[in-house]
C-alpha positions, 0 to 999 in steps of 0.5 A: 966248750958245749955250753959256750957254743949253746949260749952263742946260739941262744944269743945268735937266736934272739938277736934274729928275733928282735931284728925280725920284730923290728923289722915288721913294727917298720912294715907296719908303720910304713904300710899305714903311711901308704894307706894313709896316702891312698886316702888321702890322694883319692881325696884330692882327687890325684888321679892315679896312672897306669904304672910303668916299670922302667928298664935296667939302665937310664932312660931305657924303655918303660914295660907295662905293668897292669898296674895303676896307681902313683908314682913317688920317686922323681926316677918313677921307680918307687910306687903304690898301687891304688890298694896301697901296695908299695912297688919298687919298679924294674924290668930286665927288657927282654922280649916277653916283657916287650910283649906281655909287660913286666912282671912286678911283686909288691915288696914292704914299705920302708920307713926310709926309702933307699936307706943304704944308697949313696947320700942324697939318695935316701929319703923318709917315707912321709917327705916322699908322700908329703911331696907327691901329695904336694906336687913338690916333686 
């Protein structure tokens, strides 16, 4: 039974590690897609904005960031700063936000942005970037 069980681990542990791999060779991809679109919107010369977080629900209040850079999501909840970090944007729209803006964490690049959402709602990170390169929003 011991030998099962360590076998289970062994199989548990490896299995971690290649979703891990995979994992970052996405990040990876991802990010130099970002990096790309940084490049090449200086290039055209889109101006990057100051970046808003929107509240909780629709159409609520947007809170500062401090942040600048482009919006790519047509709800403007998806963005990249003007050093190529990857926002996913939301504030709770308490007080201290009203007053100090909202505090926001650059989070990975995926590949697929809103992979998991209902249909429609996923898009490739390349037709999302393509679009805001276009002006096709």
């Amino acid at each position: 039974m011991e030998d099962w069980t360590e076998e289970r681990s062994r199989i548990i542990a490896a299995q971690a590690a290649a979703a891990e791999r995979a994992a970052a060779k996405e990040t990876a991809q991802a990010q130099a897609l970002v990096d790309e679109f940084v490049v090449e919107a200086r290039r055209r010369g889109v101006e990057p904005e100051p970046l808003l977080a929107p509240g909780r629900r629709p159409g609520a209040r947007r809170y500062r960031t401090g942040l600048t850079g482009w919006y790519l999501s047509r709800d403007d909840r998806v963005a990249v700063d003007t050093d190529g970090r990857y926002y996913v944007l939301r504030a709770q729209g308490g007080l201290r936000e009203r007053l100090l803006g909202a505090a926001v964490e650059p989070t990975d690049p995926p590949l697929v942005v809103g992979r998991g959402a209902r249909d429609g709602e996923s898009i490739d990170l390349t037709r999302l970037l393509r679009r805001r390169l276009d002006g096709t929003d």
